[in-house]
C-alpha positions in Angstrom: 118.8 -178.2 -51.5 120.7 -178.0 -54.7 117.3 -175.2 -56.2 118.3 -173.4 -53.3 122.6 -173.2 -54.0 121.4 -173.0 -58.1 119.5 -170.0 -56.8 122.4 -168.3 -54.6 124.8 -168.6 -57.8 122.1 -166.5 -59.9 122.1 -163.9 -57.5 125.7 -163.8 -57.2 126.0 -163.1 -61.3 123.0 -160.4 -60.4 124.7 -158.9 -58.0 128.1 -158.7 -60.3 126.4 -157.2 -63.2 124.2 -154.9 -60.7 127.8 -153.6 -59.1 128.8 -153.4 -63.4 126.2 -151.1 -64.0 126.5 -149.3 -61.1 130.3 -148.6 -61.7 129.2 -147.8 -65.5 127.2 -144.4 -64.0 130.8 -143.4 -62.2 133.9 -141.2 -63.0 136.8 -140.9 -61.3 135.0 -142.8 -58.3 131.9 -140.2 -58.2 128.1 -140.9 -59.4 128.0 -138.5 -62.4 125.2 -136.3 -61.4 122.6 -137.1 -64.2 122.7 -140.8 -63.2 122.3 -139.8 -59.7 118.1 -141.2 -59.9 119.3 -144.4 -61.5 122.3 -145.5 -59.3 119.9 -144.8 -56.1 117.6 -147.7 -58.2 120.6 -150.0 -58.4 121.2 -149.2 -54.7 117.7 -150.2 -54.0 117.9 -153.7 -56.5 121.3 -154.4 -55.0 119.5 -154.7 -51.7 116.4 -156.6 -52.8 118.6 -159.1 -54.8 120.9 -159.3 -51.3 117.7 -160.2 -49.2 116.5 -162.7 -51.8 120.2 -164.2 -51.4 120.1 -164.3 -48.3 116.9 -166.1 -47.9 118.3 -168.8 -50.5 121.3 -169.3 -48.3 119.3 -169.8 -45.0 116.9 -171.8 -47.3 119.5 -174.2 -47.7 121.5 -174.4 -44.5 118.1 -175.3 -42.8 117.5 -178.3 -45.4 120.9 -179.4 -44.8 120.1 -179.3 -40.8 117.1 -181.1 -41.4 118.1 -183.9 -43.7 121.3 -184.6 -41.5 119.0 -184.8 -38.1 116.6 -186.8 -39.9 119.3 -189.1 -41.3 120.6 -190.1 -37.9 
């Protein structure tokens, strides 16, 4: 259980620096036009890396279930 909450905090910092570099290819809260390719492939990580969270999150909560219904 505790590979799976490791996991979920990696993705978190993933997700922060992914959202960093995205802000990084912005002015005045617009995609600056030549970076337009590459924040559409930060759009595209930020989902994969959000799936892969999620998964670690279910993951875990199921684990938990299990060990509590088996404990009983």
């Amino acid at each position: 259980m505790d590979c799976h909450r490791h996991a979920v905090k990696d993705f978190d910092l993933q997700l922060d620096m992914n959202h960093l570099e995205m802000e990084m290819l912005m002015e005045d809260g617009r995609i600056i036009e030549k970076y337009m390719d590459k924040y559409e492939d930060l759009e595209q990580k930020k989902l994969k890396l959000l799936g892969g969270k999620r998964f670690h999150q279910n993951a875990g909560n199921a684990y938990w279930y299990y060990l509590e219904r088996a404990s009983k």
